[in-house]
KOLKEMAR-726897 format. One record per residue: x negated, y, z of N, C-alpha, C, O, CB in turn; residue in three letters. Coordinates in steps of 0.1 Angstrom, whole numbers, plus 5000, padded with zeros to 4 digits. Atoms other than C-alpha are relative to their C-alpha. Glycine has a CB too. Example, Ala and Ser with C-alpha at 12.3 -4.5 7.8 and 13.67 -1.06 7.14 Angstrom:
// KOLKEMAR-726897
499149885000487749555078499150125000498150125007501050005012ala;500949895000486349895071500850115008500350225009499650054986ser;
END
This chain:
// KOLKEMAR-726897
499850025015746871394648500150144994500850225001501349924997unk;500149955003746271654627500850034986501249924982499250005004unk;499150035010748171774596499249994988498150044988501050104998unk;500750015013747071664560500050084993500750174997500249924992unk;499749865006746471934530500349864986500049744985498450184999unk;499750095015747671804493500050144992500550244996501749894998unk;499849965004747071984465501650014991502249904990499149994999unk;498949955007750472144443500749874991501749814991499550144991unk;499350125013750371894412500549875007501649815005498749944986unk;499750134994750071604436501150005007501949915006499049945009unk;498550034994752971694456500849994997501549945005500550055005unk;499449975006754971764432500349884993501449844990499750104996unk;500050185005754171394418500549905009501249805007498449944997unk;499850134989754471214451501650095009502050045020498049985015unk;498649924993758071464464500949915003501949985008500850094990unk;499550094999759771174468499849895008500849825010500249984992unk;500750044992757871004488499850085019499450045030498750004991unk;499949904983758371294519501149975005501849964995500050195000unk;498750024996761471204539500050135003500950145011500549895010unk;499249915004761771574537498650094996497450074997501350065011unk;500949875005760571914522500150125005500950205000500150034988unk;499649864993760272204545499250164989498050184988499349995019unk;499849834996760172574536499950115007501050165008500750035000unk;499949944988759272794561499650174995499150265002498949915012unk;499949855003759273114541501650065005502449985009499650024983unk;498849904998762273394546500849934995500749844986499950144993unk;498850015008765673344541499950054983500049974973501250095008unk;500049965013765473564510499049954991499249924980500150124999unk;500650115010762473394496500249884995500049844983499049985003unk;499250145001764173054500501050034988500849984977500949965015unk;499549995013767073204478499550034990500450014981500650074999unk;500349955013765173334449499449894998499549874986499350134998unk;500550155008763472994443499649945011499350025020498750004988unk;500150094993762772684462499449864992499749834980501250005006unk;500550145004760972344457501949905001502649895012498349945016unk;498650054997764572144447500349895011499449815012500549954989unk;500150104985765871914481499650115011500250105022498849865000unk;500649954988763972144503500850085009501550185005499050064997unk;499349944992765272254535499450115004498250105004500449945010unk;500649854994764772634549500249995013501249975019500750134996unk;500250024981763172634585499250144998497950134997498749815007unk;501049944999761972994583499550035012500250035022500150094996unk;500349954988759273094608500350115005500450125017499149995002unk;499449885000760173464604501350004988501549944978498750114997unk;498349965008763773584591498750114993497450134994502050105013unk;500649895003763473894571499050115002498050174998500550024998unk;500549864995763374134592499249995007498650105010500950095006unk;501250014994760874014611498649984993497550004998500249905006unk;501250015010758673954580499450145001498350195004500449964984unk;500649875003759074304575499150095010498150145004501150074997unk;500350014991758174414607498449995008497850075015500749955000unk;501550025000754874244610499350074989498350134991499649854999unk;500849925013754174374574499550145008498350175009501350034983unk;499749864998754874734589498750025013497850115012502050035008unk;501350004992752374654622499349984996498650055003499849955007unk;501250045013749674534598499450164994498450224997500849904985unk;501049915007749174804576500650165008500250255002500349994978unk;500049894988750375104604499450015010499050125013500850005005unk;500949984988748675014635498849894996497749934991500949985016unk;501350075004746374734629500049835003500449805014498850085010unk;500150155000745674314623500749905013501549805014498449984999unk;500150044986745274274658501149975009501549885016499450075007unk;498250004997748774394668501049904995501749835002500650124995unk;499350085011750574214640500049855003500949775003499450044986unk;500050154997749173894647500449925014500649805015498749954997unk;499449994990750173924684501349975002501849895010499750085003unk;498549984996753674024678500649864986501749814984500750224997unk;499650125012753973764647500049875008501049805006498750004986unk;499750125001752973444665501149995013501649885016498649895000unk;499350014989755073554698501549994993502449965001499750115010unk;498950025004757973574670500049864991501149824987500350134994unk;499950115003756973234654500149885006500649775003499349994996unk;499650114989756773044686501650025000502649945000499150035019unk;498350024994760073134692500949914991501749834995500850155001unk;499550005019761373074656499849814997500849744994498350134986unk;500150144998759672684657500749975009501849925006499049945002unk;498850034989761172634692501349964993501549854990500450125010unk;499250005006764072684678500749914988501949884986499750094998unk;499750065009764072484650499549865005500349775001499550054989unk;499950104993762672184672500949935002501149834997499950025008unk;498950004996765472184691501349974992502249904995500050105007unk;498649995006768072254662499449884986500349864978500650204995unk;500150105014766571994633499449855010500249765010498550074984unk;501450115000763571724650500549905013499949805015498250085004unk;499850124990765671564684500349894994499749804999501050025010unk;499950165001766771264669499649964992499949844991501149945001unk;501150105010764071184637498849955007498250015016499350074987unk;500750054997761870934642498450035002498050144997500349954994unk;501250025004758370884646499149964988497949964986499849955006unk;500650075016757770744611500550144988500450134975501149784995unk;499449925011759471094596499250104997498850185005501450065002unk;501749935006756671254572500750144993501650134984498849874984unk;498949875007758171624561498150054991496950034995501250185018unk;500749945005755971804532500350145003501550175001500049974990unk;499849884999755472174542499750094993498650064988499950035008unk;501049895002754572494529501050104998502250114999499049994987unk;499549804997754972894528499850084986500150044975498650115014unk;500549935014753973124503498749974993498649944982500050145002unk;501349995005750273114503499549845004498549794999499250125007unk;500950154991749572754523499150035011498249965015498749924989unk;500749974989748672974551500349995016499949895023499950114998unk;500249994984749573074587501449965004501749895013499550165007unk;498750084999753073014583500549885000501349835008500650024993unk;499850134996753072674574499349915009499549805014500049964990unk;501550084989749972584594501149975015501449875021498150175005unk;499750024985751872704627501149894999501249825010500650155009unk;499350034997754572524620499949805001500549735008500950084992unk;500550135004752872164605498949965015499049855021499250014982unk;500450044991750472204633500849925015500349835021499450105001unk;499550094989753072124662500749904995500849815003500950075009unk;499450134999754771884648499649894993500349804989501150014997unk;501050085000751271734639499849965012499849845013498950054996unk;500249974985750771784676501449875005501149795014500350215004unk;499150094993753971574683500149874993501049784997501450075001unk;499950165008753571274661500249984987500049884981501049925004unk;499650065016754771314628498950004993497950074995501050094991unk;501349945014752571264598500450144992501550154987499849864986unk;499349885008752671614581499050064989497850084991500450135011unk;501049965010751271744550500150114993500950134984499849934993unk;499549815008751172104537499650044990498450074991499550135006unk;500749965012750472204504498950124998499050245002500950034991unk;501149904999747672394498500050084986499950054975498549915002unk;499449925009748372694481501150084998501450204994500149954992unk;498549964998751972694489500550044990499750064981500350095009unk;499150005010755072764466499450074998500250145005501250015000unk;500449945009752673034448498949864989498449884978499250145009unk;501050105005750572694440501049884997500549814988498849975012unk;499250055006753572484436501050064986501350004976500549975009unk;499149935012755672724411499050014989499550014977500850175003unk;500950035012752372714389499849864992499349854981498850045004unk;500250134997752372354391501249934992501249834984499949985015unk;498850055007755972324381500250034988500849964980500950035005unk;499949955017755972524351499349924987499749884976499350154998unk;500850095006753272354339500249874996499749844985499349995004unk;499250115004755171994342500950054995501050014983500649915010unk;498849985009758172164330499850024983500649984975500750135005unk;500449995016756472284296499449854993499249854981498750134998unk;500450155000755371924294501049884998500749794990499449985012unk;499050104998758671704303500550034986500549924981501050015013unk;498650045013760971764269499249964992499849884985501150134992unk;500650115014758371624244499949875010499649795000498050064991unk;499350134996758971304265501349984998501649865001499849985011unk;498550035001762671314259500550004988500550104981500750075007unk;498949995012764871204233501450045004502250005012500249864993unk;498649924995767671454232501049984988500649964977499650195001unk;498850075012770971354211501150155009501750165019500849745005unk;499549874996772271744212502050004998502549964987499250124988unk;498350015010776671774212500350164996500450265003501649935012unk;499949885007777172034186502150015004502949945010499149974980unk;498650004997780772184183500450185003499850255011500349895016unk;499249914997782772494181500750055013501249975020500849974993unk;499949964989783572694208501849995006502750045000499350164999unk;498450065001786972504229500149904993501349894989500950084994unk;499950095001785872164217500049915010500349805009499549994992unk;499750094992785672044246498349925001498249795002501449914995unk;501350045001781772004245499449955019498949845021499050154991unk;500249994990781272044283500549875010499949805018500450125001unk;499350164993783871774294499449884991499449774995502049994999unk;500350135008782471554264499049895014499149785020498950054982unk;501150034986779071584291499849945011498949875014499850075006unk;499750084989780771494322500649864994500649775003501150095009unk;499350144996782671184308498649904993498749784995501949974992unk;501250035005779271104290499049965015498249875017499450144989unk;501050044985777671104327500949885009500549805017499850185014unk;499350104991780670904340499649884998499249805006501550014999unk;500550125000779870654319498749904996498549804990500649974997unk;501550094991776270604331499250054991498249994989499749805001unk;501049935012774670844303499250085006499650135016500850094988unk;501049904993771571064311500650134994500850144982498249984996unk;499249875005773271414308498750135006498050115016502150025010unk;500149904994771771764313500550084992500450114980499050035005unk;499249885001773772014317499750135006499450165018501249975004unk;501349854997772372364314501050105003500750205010498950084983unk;499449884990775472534322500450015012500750105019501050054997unk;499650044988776072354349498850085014499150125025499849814998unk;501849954995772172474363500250134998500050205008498649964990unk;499949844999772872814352500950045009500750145016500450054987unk;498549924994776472854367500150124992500050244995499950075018unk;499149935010777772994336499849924985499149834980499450184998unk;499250085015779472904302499650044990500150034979501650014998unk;500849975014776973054281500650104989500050104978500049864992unk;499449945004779173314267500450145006500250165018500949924998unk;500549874994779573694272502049995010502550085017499550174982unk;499050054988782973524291499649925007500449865013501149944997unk;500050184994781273244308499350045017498749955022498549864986unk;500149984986780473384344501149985011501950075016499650135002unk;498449974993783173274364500250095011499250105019500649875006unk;499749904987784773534389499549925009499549805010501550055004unk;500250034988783373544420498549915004498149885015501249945003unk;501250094997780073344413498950084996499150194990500049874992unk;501549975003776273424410499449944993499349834998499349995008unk;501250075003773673294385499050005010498750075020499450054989unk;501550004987770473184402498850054993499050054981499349825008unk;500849925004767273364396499449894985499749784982498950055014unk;500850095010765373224367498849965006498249884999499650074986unk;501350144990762573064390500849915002500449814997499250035017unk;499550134995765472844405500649954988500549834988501050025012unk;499850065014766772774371499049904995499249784992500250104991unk;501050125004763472634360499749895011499249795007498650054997unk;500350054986763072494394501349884999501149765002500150135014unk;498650125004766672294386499649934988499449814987501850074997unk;500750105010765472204353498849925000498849824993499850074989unk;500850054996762372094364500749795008500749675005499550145009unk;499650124995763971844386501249934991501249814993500450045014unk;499450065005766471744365499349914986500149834981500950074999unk;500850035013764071644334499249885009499049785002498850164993unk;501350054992761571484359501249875006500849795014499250155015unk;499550064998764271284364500849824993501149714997500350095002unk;499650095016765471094331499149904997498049905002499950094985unk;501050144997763870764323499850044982500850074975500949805006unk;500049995014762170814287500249934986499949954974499150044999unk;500050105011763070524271501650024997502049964987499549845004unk;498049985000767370624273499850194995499150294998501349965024unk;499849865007768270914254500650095011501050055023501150004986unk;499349894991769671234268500550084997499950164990499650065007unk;499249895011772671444258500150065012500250045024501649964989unk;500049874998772771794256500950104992501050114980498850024998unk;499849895010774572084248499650084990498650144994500250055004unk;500549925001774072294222500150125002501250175001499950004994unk;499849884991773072604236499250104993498250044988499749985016unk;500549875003771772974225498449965005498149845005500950135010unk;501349974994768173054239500350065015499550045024499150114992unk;499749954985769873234271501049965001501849944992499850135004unk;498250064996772873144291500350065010499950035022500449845004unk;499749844995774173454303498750105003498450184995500850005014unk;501549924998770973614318498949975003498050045007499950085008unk;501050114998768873304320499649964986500249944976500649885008unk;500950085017766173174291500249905001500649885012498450004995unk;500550175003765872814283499050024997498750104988500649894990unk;501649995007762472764284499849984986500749914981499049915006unk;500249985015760972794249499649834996500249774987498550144996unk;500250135003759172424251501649904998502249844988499049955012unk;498350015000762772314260501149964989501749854986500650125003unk;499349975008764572504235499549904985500449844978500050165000unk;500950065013762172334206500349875002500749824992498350024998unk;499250155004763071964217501349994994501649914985500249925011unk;498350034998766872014221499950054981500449964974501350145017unk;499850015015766672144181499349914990499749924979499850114994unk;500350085009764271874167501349865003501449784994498449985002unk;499450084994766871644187500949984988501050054978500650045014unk;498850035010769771434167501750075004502550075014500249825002unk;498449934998773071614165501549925001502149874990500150104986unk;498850045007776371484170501550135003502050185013500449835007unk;498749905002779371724159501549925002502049824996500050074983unk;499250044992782271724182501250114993501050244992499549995017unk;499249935005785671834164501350015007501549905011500149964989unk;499149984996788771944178501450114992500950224991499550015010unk;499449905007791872154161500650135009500950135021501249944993unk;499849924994792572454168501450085010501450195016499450044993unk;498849994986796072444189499449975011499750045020501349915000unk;500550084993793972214209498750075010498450055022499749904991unk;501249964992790972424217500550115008500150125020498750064992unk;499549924994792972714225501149945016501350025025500750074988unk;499850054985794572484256498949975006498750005018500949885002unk;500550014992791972384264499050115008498750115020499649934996unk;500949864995789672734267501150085012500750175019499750124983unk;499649954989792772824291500549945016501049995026500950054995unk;500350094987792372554315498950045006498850065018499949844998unk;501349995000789072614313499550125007498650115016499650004987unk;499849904993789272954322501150075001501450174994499350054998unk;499149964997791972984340500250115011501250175013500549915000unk;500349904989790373204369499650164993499650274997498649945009unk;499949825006789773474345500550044997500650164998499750074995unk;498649925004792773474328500750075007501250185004500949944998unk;499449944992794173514359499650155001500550235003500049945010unk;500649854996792273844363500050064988499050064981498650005008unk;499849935019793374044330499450165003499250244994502350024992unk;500849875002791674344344498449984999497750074995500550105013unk;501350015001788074164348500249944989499049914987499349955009unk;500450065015788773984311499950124992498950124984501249914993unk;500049865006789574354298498550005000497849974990500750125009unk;501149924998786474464310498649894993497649944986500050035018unk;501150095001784074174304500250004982499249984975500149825010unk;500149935017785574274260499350064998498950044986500950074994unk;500449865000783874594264498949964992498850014981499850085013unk;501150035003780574404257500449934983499449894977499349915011unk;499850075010782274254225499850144987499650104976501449905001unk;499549935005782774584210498650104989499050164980500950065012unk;501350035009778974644193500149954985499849994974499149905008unk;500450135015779174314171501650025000501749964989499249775005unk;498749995000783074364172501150074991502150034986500250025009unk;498949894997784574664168501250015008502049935011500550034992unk;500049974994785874894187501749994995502550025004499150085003unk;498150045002789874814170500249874999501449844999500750064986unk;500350164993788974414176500149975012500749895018498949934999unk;499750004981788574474210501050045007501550005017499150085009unk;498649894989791274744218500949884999501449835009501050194991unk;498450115004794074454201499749895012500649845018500149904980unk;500250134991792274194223500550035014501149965022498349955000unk;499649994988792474404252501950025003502650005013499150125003unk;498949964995795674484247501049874998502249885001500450144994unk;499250145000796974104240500149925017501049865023499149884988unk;499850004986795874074277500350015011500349955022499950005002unk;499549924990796974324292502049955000502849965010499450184996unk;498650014997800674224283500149834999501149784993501050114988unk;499850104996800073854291499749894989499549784991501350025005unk;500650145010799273684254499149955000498250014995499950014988unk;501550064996796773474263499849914992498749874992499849955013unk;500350115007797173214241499550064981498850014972501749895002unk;499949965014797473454209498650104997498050134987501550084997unk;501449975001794373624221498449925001497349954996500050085009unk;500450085006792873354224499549904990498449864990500149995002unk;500350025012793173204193499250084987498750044977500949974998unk;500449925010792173504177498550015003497749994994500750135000unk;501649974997788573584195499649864994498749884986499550035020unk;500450115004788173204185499650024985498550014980501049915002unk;499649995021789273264144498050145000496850134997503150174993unk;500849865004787473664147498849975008497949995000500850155006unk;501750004993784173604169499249925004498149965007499850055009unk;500750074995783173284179499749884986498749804985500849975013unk;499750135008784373054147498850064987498349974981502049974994unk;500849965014782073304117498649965002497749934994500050164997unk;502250015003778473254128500049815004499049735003498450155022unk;500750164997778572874139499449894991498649804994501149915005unk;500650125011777872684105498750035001497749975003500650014984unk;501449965008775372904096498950035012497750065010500150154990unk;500949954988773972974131499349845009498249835014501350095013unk;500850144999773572564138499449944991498649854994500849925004unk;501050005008772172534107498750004998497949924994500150044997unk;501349955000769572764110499049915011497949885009500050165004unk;501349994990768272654146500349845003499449795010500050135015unk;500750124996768972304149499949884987501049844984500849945012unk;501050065006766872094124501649874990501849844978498549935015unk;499650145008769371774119502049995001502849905001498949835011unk;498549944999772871984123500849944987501849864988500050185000unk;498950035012774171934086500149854997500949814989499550064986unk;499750134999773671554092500649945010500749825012499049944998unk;499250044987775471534122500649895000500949864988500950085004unk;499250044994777271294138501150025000501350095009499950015005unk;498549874995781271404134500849895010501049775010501550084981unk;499250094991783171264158501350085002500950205003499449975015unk;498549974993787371374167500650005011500749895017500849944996unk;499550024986788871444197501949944993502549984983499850195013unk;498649975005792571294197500750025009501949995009500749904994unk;499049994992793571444229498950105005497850114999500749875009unk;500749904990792171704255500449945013500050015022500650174998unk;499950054982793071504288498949905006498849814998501549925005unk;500950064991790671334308499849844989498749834985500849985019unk;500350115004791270934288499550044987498749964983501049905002unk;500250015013790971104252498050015005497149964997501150144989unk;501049965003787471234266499149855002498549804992499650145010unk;500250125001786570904279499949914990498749894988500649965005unk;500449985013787170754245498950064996497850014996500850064995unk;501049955006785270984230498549975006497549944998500250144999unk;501850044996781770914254500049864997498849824993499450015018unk;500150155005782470534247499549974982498849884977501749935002unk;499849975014782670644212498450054995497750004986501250114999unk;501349955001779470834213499149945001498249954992499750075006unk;500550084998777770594229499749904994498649874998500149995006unk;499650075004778270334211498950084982497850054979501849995004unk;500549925013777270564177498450035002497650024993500850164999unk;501249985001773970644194499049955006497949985006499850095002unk;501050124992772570374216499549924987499949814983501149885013unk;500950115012770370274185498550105005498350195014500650024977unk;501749954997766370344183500150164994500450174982498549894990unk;500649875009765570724173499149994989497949994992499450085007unk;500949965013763970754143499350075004499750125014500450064988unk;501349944993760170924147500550144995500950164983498249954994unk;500249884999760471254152499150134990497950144988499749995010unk;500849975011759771494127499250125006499350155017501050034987unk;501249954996756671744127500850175008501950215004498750014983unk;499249884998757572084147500150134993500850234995499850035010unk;499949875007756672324119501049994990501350084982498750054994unk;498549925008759772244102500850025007501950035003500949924990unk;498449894993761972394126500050134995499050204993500150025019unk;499649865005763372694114499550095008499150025017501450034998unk;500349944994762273014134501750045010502850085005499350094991unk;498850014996764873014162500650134998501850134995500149965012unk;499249875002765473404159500650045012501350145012500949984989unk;
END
């Protein structure tokens, strides 16, 4: 048996259909973007990539391909042994490498060679990530997006999760990003993912949603922390229906310190992460902020970055960029704990499980700016 080739779009259509998706590029290519689900079986690690690279263009083809497949036999072995003893004969994996070349070949060839059905994309993730973009600029004009607007510490984020609890199509872009969209919203100790795997998560999460059920969304900036929303994206989620989520402001201020309570803790990385406020701020807005933290007021600096930096641009800033903001939806929170949010998605639901009205043309959207 030999292995099958598929082109990019088709795989990408039928992905679900593979009981799995191998990878067999580098560790570090695997991190910087990946087909989503897919497991990493590299045939060369890094340093062995590098390595062959180095015999290639130093001594010569001949060498390189010598010392490359004596380090790829080993490398499959390996992965034999540590993934394929106990799947079946009926278990069909989609493969591919960078290019749809020698990498995935060796690896689809043996375990063509041993029974499985196997099929490698032709092209490989340089032929799938073209493939995906392309559905991705494509998926949000299929979707009706019902955006939750809201002041920063309304509790927009948890509205999301109790909106998914109960059975709502959600995406959640900070969730994808791993950050809170704010020049605070990196939590200590974490990483964003590159912006390939970002679209690569949105991708799959879009590709996901059934287009006849709406889908709530945050509203969100154009970037979220050092990640874009794609531009097609950004243009549904503001022709989308708005609903404005209210809360008072004793209320937001507990909740923004639940919320982040890992950075409070750390009053020398909150210091520091002000610094960037101090541009659009000033530089005697920031010193008071820093110095409410440094001696422990957290609640009173809080409230204030709320009042002074986050609460002046929102009327006029959801105005401008999303289309059906001043007709919003308003809805009240009457609690911040887990049943009030509940409530509230019953509530939501309820408000927006009707038909959408047709969509209006996209050259009245405002220029997002």
């Amino acid at each position: 048996m030999n292995p099958r080739s598929i082109d990019a779009d088709a795989a990408l259509q039928a992905l679900s259909t593979y009981s799995a998706v191998i990878d067999v590029r580098t560790p570090s290519e695997f991190a910087l973007d990946h087909v989503p689900g897919a497991q990493n079986w590299p045939v060369l690690d890094d340093t062995q990539r590098a390595e062959i690279g180095t015999l290639y263009a130093q001594v010569d083809p001949f060498t390189a391909n010598k010392r490359g497949a004596a380090l790829i036999a080993r490398n499959i072995a390996h992965h034999l042994d540590t993934h394929t003893a106990a799947l079946p004969k009926s278990w069909s994996p989609l493969v591919y490498c960078w290019r749809g070349g020698n990498r995935s070949g060796a690896l689809a060839h043996i375990l063509a060679r041993i029974g499985f059905s196997v099929t490698v994309v032709q092209g490989g993730y340089r032929a799938l990530r073209r493939a995906l973009r392309a559905q991705l600029a494509q998926l949000p004009a299929t979707l009706q997006f019902h955006v939750v607007c809201g002041r920063t510490g309304c509790g927009k984020s948890r509205l999301l999760h109790a909106l998914h609890e109960a059975g709502a199509q959600v995406l959640d872009l900070e969730a994808l990003a791993q950050h809170r969209g704010s020049v605070l919203g990196l939590e200590p100790g974490t990483q964003q993912p590159s912006q390939k795997l970002f679209e690569s998560r949105l991708w799959a999460a879009l590709r996901g949603f059934d287009p006849q059920r709406p889908v709530y969304v945050e509203a969100e900036s154009k970037k979220i922390g050092a990640l874009q929303v794609p531009d097609p994206l950004m243009l549904q989620m503001r022709l989308g229906r708005c609903l404005a989520l209210e809360l008072d402001l004793p209320l937001r201020v507990q909740l923004l310190l639940r919320d982040y309570a890992a950075l409070g803790a750390d009053r020398e990385l909150l210091q520091q992460r002000l610094h960037a406020l101090r541009e659009l701020r000033g530089a005697q807005a920031v010193s008071r902020w820093q110095q409410l933290v440094a001696a422990g007021r957290l609640e009173t600096f809080t409230a204030e970055i709320l009042q002074q930096h986050y609460d002046p641009s929102y009327q006029r800033s959801m105005s401008r960029n999303f289309l059906h903001f001043d007709g919003a939806l308003r809805l009240r929170l009457d609690g911040i704990d887990a049943p009030s949010f509940a409530r509230a998605a019953q509530c939501v639901l309820a408000l927006t499980q009707q038909p959408a009205s047709a969509r209006p043309q996209t050259d009245r959207v405002a220029d997002p700016g």
